[in-house]
GUMARFI-40709 format. One record per residue: x, y, z of N, C-alpha, C in turn. Coordinates in steps of 0.001 Angstrom, whole numbers, plus 500000, padded with zeros to 6 digits. Layout:
<atoms>
XYZXYZXYZ...
</atoms>
This chain:
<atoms>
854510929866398983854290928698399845854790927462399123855498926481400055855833925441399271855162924345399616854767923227399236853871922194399653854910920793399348854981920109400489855816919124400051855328917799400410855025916645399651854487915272400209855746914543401527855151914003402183856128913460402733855506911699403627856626911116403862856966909609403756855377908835404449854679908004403863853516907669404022853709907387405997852636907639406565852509907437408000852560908649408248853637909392407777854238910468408790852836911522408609853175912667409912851786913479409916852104914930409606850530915800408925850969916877408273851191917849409113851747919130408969852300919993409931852541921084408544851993922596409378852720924012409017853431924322409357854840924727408566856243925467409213856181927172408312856109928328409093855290929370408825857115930065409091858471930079408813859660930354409184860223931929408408860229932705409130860991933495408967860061935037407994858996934747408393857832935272407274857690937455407509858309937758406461858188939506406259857333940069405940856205940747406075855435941817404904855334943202405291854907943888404221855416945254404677853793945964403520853180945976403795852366947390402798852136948844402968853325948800401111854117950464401220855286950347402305854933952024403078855908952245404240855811951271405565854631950967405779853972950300407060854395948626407006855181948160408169855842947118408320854576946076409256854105945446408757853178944349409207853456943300410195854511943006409217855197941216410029856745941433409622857133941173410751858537940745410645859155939911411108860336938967410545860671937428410807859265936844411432858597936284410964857738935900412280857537934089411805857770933683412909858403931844412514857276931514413670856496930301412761855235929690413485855236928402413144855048927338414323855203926136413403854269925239414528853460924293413310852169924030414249852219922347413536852454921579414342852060920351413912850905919665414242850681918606413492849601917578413345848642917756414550847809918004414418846695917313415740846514918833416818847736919875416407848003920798417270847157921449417191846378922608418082845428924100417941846176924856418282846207925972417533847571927299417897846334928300417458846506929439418717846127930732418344846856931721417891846294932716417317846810933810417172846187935209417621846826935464418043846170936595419077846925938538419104846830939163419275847376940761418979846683941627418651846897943082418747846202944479418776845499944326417014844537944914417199843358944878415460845220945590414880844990945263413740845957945617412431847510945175413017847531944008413930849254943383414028849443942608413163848615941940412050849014941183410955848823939555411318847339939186412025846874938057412175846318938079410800845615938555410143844890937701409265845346938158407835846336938827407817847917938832407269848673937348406652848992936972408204849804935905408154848790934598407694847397934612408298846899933623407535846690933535406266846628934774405656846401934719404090847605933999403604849184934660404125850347934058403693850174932694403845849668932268405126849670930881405441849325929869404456847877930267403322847353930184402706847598930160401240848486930912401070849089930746399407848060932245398515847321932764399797846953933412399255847828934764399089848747935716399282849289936221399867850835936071399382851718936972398985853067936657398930853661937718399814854770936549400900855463937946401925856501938287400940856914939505401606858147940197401286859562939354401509859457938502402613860215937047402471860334936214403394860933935016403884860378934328404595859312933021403508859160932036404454858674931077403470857554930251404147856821929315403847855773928360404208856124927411404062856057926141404686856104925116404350855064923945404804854254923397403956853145922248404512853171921056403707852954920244404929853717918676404002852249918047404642851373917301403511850494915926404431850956914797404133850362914065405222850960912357405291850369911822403526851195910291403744850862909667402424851333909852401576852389910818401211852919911566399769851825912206398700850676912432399955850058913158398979850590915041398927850043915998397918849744917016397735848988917880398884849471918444399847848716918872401151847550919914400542846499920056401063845283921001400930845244921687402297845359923448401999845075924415402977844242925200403150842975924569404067841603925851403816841912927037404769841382927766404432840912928951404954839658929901405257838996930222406049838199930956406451838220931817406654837600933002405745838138934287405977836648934706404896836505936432405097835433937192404885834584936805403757835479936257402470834776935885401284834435934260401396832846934579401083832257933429400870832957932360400039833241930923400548833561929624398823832495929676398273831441929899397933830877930052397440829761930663396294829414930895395241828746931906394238827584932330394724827023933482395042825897933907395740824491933396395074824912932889393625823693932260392977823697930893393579824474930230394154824511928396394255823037928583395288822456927723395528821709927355396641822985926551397153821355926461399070822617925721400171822734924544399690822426923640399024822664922129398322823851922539397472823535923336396023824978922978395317825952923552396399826339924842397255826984925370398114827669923601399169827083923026399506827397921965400822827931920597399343827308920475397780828094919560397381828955920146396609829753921207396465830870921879396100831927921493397055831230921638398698832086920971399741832911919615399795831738918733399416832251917401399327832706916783398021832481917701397093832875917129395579834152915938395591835543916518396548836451915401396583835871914396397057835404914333397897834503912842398991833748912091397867832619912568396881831831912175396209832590911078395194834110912112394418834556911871393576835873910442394048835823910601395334836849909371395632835789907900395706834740908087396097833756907383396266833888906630394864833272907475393367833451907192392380834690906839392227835228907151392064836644906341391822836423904806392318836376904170393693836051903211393947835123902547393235833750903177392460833226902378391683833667902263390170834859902666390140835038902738388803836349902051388710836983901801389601837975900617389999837576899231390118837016899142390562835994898212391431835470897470389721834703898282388739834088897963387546835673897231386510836701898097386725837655897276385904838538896342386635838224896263387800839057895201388627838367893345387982836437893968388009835874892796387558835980892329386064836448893502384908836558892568383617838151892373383758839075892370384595840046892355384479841413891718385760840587890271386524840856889697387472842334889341387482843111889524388455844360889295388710845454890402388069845046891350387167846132892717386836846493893143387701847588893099387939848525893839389140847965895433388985848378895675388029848365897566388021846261897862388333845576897033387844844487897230388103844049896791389668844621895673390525844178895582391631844832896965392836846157897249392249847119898255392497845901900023392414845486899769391437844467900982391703843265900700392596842797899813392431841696899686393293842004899927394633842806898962395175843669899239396414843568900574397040844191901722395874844607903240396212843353903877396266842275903483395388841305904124395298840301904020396855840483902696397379839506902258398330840244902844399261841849902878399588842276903635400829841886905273400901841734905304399898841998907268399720840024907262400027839166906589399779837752906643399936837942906519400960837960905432402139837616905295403276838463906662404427839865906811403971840646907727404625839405909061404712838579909684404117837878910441403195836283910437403694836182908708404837834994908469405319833868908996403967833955908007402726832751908570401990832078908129402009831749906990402446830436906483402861829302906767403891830145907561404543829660908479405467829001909862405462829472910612404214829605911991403889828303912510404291827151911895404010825924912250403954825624912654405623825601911511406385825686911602408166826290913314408288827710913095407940828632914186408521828126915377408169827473915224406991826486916844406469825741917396407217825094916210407638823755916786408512824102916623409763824910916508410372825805916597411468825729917900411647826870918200410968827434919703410796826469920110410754825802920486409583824777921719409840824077921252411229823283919963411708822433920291413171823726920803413995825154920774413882825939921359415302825975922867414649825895923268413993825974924706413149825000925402413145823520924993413463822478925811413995821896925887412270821935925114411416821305925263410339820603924158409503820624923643410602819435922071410023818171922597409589817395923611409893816696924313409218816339924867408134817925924840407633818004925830406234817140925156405190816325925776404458815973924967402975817129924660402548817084923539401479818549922710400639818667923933399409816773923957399234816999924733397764816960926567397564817479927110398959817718928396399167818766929109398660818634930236397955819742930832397210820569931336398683822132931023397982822665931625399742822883933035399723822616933955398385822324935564398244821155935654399559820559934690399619819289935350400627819611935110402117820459934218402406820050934138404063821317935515403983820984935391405544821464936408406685822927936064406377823613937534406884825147937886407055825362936208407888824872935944409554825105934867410330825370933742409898824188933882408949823899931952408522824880932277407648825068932872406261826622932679405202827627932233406302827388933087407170828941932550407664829134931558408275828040930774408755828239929557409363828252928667407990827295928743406921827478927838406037828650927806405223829753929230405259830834929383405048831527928448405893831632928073407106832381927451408098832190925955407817830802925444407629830437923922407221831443923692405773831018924391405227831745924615403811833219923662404174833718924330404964835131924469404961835701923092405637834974923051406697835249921994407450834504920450406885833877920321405926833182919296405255834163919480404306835441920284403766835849920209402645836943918778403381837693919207404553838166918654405292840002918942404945840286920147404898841409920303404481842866919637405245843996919537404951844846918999405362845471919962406882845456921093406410845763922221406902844554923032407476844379923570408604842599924600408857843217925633409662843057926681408537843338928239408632841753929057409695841907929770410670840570930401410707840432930983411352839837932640410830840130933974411082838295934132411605838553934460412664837445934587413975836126933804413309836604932489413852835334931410413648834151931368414674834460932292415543833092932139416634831991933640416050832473934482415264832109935288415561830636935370415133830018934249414308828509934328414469827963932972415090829194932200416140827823931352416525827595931313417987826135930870418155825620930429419715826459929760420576825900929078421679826684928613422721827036927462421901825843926952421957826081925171420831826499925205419769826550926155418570827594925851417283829251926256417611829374926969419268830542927135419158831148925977419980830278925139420637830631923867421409830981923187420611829580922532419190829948921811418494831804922072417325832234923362417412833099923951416679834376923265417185834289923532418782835324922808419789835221921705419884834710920587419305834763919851419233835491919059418308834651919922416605835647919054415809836768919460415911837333920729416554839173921153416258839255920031417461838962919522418282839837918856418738839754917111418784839001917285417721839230915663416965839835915972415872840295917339414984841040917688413744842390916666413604842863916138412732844014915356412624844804916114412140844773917279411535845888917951411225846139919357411714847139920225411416846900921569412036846298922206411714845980923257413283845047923825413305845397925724413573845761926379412683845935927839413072844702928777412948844270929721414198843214930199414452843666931594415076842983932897414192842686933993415030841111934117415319841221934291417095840120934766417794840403935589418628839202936554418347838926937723420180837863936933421095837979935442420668836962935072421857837577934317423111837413934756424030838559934234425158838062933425425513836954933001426040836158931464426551836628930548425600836659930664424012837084929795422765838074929434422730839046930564422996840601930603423290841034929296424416840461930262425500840403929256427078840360927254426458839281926955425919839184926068425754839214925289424580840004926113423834839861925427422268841608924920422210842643926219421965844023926237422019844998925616422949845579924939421650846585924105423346848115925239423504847712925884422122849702927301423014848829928863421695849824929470422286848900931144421749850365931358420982850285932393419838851574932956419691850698934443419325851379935597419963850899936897420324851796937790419324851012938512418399851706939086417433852153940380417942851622941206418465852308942159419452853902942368419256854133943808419270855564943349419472856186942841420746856948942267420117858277941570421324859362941962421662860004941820423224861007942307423320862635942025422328862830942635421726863995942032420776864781943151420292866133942879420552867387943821419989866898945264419024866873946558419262866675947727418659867277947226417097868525946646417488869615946573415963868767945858414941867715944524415795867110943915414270865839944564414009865690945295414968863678945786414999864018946818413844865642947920414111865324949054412807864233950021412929864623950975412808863593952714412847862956952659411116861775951409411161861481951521410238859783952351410444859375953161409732858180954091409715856979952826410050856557953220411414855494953186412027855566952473413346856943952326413516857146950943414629856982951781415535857043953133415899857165953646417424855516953654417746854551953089417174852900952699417806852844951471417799853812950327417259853735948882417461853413948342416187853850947104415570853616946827415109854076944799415166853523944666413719853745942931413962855725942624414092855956942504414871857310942868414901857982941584415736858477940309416051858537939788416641857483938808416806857416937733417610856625937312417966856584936722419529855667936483420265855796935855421646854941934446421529855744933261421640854994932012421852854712931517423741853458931063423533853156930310424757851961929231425241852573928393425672851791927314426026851172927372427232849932926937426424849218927323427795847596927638426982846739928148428588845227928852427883845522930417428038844565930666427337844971932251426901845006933028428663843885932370429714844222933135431228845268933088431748846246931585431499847443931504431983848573933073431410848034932750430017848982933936429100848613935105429756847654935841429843847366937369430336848345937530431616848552936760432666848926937088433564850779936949433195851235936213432192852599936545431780852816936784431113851884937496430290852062938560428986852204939957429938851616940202431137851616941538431648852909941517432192853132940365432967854537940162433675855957940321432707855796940094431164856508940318430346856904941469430109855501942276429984855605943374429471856404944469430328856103944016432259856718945089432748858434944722433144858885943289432749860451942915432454861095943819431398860326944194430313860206944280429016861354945749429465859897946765430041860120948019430478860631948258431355861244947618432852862346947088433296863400947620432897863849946656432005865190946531431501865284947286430331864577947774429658864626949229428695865320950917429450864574950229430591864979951476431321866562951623431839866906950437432299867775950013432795868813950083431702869001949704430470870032949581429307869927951002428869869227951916429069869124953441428853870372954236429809869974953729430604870447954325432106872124953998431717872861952987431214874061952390431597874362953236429854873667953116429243874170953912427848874266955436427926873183955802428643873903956716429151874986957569430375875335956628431036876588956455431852877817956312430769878050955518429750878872954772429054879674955802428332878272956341427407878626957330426459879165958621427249878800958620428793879860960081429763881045960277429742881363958591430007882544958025430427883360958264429151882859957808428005884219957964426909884227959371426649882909960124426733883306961853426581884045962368427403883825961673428796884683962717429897886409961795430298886422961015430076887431959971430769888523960259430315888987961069430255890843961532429560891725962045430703891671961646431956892765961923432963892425960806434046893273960860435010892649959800436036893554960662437201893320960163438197893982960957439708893285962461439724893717963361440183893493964660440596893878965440439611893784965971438002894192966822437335894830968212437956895751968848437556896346969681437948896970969863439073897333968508439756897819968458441507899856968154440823900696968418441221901726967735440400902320967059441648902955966321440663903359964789441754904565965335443025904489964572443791905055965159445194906567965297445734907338965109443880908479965057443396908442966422442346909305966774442001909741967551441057910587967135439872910812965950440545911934964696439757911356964946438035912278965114437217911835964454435910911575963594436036911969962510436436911904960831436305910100960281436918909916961572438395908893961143438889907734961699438290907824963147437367906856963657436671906922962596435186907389962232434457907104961709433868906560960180434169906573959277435187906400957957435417904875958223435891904282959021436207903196959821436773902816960201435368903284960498434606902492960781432604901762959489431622903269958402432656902793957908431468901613956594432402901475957056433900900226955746434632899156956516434135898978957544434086897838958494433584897523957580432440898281957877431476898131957599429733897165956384429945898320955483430198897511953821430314896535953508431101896050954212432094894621953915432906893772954855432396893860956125431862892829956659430771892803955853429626893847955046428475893347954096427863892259952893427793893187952208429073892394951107429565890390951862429802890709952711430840889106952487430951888549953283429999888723953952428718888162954537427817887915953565427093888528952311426627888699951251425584887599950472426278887757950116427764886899949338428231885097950292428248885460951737428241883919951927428080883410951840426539884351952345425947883951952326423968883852950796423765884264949459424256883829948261424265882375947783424246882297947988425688880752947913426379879541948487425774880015950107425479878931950676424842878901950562422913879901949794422562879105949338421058878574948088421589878664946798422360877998945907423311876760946655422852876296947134423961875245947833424357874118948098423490875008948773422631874365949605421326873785948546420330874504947461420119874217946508419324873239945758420335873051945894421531872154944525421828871086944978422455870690946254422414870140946775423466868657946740422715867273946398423733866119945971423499865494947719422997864712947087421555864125948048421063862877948932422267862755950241422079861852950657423333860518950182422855859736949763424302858677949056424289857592949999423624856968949981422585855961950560422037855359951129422938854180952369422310853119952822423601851595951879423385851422951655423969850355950790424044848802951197423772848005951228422793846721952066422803845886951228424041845517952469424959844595952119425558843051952807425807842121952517425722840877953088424821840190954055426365840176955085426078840093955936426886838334956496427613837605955646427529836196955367427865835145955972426650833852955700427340832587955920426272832631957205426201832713957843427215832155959276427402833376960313427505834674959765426742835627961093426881834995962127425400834271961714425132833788962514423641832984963727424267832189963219425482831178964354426304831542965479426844831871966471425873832270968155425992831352968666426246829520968534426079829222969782426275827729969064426978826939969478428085826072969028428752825468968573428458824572967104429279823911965906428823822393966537429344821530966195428539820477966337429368819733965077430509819201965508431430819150964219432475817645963613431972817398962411431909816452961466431890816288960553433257815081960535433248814182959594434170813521958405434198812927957782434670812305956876434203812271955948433210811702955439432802811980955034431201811722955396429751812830955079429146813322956020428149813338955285427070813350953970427139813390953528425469812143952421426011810842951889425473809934950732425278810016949815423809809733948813423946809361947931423190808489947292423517807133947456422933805761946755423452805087945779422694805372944137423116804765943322421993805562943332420606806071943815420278807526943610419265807478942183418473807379942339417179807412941169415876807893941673414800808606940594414241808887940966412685809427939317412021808096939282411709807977937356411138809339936772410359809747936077411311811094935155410646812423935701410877812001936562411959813369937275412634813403937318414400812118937962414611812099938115415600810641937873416288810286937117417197809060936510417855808463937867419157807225937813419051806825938246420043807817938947421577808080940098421597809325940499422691808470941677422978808993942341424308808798943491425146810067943377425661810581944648426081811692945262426449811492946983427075811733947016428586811725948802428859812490948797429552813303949924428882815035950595429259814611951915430126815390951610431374814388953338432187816302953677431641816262955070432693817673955436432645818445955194433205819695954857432152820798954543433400821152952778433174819755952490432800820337951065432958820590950185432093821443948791432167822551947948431882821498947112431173821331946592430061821172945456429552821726944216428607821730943033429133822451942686427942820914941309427774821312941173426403820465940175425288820791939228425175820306938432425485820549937019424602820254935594423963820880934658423151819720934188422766820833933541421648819869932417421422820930931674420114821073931818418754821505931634418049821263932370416076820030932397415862819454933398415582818093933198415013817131933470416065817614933853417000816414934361417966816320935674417499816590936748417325816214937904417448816611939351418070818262938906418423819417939809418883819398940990418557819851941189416788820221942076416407819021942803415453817846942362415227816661942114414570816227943555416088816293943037417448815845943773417942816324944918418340818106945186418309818232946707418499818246947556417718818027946956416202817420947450414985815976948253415408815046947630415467813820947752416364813889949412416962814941949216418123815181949959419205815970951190418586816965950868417649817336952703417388816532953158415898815413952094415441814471952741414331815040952714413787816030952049413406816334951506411934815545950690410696814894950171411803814006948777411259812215948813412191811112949014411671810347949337412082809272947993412236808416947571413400807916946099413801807051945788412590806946944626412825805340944518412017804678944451412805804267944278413866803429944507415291804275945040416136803371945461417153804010946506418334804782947795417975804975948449419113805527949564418509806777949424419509807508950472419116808749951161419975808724952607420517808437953302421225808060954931421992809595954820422715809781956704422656810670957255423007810648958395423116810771959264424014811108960793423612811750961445422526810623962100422278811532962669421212812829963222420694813392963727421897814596964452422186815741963691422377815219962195422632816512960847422884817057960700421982818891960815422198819679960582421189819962959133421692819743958194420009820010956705420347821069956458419546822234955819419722823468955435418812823299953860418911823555953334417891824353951468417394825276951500416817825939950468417255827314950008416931826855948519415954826839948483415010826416947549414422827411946362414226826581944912413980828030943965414014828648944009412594827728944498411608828035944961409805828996946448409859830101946612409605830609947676409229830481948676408441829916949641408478829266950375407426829465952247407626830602952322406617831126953679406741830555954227405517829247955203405837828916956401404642830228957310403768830043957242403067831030958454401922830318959513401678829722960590402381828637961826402407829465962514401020831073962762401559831902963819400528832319963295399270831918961667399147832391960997397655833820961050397334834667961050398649836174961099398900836821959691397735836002958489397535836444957297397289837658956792397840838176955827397096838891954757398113840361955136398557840216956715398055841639957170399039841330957704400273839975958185401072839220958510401895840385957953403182840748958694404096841829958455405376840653957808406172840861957314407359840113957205408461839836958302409580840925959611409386840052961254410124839328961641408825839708961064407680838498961799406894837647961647407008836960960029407171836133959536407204835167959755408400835708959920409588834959960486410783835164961548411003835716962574410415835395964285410286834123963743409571833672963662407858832379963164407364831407962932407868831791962094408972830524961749409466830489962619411106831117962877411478830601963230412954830225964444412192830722965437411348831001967003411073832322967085411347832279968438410471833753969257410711833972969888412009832997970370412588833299971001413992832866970017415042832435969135414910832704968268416226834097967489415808834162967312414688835863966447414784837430966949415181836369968404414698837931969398415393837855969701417003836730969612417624836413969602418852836390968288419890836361967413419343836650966057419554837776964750418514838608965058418571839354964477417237839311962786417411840090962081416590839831960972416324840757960361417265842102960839417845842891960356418618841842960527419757841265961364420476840389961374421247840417960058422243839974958911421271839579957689422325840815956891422508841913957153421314843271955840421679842401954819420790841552954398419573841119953708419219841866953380418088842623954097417550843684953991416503844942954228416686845734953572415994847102954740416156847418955487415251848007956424415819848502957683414891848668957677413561849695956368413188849650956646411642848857955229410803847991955243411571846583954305410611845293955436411162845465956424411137844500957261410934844630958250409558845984958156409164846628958472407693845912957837406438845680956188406947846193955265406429844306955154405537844177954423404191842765954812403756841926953286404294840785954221404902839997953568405105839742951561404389840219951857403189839800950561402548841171949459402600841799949751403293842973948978403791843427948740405283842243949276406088842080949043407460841401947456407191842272946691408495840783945769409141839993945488409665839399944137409531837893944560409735838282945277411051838960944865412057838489945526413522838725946551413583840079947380412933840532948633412729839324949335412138838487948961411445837566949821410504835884950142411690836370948281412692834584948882413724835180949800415032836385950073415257836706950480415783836585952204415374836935952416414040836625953749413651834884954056413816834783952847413526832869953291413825832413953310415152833366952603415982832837953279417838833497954596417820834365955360417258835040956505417563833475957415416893833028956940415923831996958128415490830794958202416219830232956485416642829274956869417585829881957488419162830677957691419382831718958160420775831892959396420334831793960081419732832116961755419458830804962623419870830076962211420099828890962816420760828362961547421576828239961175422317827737959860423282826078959504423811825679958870423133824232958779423098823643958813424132821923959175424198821375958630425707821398957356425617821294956582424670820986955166424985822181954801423672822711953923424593823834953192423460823819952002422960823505951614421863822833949965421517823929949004421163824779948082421609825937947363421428825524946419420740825601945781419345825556944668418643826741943655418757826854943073419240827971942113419404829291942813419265829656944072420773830930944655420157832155943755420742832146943057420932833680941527421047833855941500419734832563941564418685833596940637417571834161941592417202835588940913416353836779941516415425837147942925416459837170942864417990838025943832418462839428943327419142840270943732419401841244942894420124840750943049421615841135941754422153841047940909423393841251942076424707842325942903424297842908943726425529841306945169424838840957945656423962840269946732423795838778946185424279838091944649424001837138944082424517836937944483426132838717944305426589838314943774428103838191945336428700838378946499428271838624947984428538837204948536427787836302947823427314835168948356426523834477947289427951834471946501428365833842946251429068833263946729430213834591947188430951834810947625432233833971949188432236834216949754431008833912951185430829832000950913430762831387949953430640829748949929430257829338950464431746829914949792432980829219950592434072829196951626434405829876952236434105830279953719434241829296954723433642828921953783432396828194955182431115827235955730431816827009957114431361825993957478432589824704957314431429824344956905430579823440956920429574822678955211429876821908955219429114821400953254429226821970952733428473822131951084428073823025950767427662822176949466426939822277948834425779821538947427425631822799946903424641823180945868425049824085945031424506823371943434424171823502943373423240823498942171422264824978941350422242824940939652422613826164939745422504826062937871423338826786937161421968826689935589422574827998935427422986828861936182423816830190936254424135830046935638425834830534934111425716830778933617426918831139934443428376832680934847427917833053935270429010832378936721429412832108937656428805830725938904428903830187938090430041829338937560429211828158936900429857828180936573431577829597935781431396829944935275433225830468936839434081830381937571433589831000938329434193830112939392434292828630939688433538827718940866433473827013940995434932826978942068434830826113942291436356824366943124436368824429943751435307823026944228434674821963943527434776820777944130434377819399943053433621819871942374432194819403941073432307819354940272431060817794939734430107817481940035428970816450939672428414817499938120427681816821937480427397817029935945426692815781935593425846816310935778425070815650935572423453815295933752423192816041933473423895815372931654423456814550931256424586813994931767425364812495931227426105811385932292425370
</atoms>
């Protein structure tokens, strides 16, 4: 990455041009040119493992591509700063949330000081050019920096972040997966970087920390690059999408490089617009795409007939209606030159062709429902099948009741800290009340999809462990051979090769719906399954919940879900 100051006024901007990576055989990103200026929100959007949070690492300096370059310039001739948000905490799990939030502002604090320490030699030292000359720089770079403010903006953030609550003097080893990650997010955005990188920022907050979220990106002064699977966020956060997916583009530059025939980051598609506008001409793309694939097939293979068969013209073996030498030969040689001509003109066309012709459109994974795993007879249930009676567990979850008969749809909800995921814990006995109980038949098979990723190692395979290894392990050997991992379309073919500890995150919860999906529960417990899935597998996991013939309880602060559920709803914040 190169970082370049540039001419005071002017504003900062990412130029992301021409960017390659490849790990091992498997081709990630190719050329892929992104360029996001000042003030802008750009998404990034594509199938789990197309190389979104890939390119943000590159974006980041964290990351070196295979080639291709970065470029970020901030105003002022200063040194540009590029945060990022991504899985690892900024923070030491020993800091409490105080040192954690003034690690944040340390620059703010320290420009502040500066001003008083300018300010102190400006007074033994009245009229020095080079000393009023610093003061000057010091007081612009403070106020630019709002440090007089810093304190307000803290407690801002955290009340729009859902953590005005937090003790100051709490180790952040102790709070919840949720809260790190929101105080990861304050972190970031109190650092106030030049540049704001950020790899699924909704995925732990409520309605209101994700309002307050949309808010500051769109008072942000500088750019803004963002992967989300949240489409309401999308809808209203992004002013253009660029879709990592492959794109339609020339076979000659795409190359038969190992893995491209399941898709990969290959191309890119830009568009302005909200992500609903995009769905409806991303599909319209796609079937131009396949269209004209078909169509440049069709004429290549016409082309390539023509130069195999094309070596006579007129009626072969008829002889001309002379006997004349003069007329048999003048008749040899129109032959010659109109079999030239149109042989030259087809061997023309078809290197044309060959050179320009659109790589074939990938196959598309499409996730093949809950219950294609269900080989061998369900037993039928009645009535109700899962209770929760009076339900507590102090500082998680408040006083709740919940009864699931069969069959039916629930979804949860409720803001950070109500008691979401606290309660389908509860419900598949993972986690047992401190009051009330939970009853069930004994015979009820209950599955969760948890929002924590968590793949057992039973065989102690370690970190070369495949992803069919990993769910042969866990389903068994004879249900995996009886139900295999291609089964659902949840992977592709050769990232089921590929080891487990180099999948991402979504590639990896996706292997964990394939294991709870290999036998299909009576009751299926959904913990927030939107996050880290792609947008198109969300909207096909959706559609498939009415169908399940089992009960269903979904957990889940996902806007657009929400407008669109048709089930019973429990709500955790009354």
């Amino acid at each position: 990455m190169t970082t370049a100051p540039t001419a005071p006024g002017s504003a900062a901007h990412l130029r992301i041009e021409g960017v390659s990576c490849s790990f091992g055989t498997r081709r990630v990103l190719t050329d892929v040119s992104v360029l996001v200026p000042a003030s802008r929100r750009t998404g990034l959007i594509g199938e789990n493992g197309s190389g979104k949070t890939t390119l943000l690492r590159i974006a980041a300096g964290l990351l070196r591509p295979d080639g291709g370059a970065v470029h970020v310039t901030a105003p002022g001739g200063r040194t540009p700063r590029v945060g990022l948000l991504h899985q690892e905490s900024p923070f030491a799990p020993t800091d409490s949330v105080t040192q954690a939030l003034e690690a944040a502002i340390a620059p703010v604090r320290q420009a502040a000081a500066a001003v008083d320490s300018a300010g102190a030699r400006l007074a033994t030292a009245p009229g020095d050019p080079a000393v009023e000359t610093a003061f000057a720089t010091a007081l612009e770079t403070a106020e630019r920096m709002e440090a007089w403010s810093v304190d307000a903006r803290v407690e801002a953030m955290l009340a729009g972040l859902g953590l005005a609550d937090l003790p100051r003097d709490r180790p952040t080893s102790t709070l919840s997966g949720g809260q790190r990650a929101r105080l990861a997010l304050a972190w970031l955005l109190l650092s106030a970087p030049d540049v704001l990188l950020l790899d699924e920022p909704t995925n732990h907050l409520d309605d209101a920390a994700a309002a307050h979220l949309q808010q500051v990106l769109a008072d942000w002064p500088g750019p803004v690059l963002l992967a989300s699977h949240d489409r309401a966020f999308l809808d209203e956060t992004v002013s253009s999408l660029v879709d990592l997916d492959p794109a339609p583009m020339p076979h000659a530059v795409a190359g038969p490089l190992v893995g491209d025939g399941d898709g990969s980051g290959i191309g890119t598609v830009s568009f302005t617009g909200s992500y609903t506008d995009y769905l409806h001409a991303r599909m319209d793309a796609r079937a131009r795409w396949e269209q004209q694939y078909i169509a440049e097939q069709d004429e290549l293979g016409q082309l390539r007939a023509a130069v195999r068969d094309s070596h006579t013209v007129g009626h072969p073996g008829r002889a001309p209606r002379t006997e004349a030498r003069a007329a048999k030969k003048f008749y040899a040689d129109r032959n010659a030159k109109v079999v030239s001509r149109r042989v030259n003109d087809a061997r023309t066309r078809l290197a044309q062709l060959e050179e320009s012709q659109l790589r074939k459109p990938p196959r598309e994974l499409w996730f093949r429902g809950l219950t294609v795993g269900a080989d061998r007879a369900r037993r039928s249930w009645t009535g109700p099948v899962l209770t929760a009676t009076q339900v507590s567990v102090p500082g998680r979850l408040p006083v709740t009741s919940l009864s699931v008969a069969a069959g039916e749809k629930w979804l949860v909800t409720g803001p950070n800290g109500s008691g979401k995921s606290t309660l389908l814990q509860l419900l598949a006995g993972d986690l047992h009340p401190w009051a009330g109980s939970v009853n069930a038949p004994g015979a009820l098979r209950i599955g969760l999809l948890a929002q924590e990723v968590h793949l057992p190692d039973p065989q102690r395979r370690g970190e070369g462990r495949t992803a069919r290894q990993a769910y042969a392990d866990l389903v068994g050997a004879e249900r995996a051979e009886q139900v295999p991992l291609s089964t659902f379309a949840l992977l592709p073919g050769r990232d089921e090769n590929r080891p487990v500890g180099v999948l991402s995150v979504g590639q990896r919860r996706r292997l964990a719906l394939a294991v709870l999906l290999a036998d299909p529960p009576d009751v299926l417990l959904l913990d927030e399954p939107t996050n880290h899935l792609s947008l198109l597998l969300v909207t096909q996991l959706e559609a498939a919940i009415g169908d399940y013939p089992g009960s269903v309880v979904l957990a889940s602060h996902d806007r657009w879900l929400r407008r669109s559920w048709t089930g019973h709803r429990l709500d955790l914040s009354t």
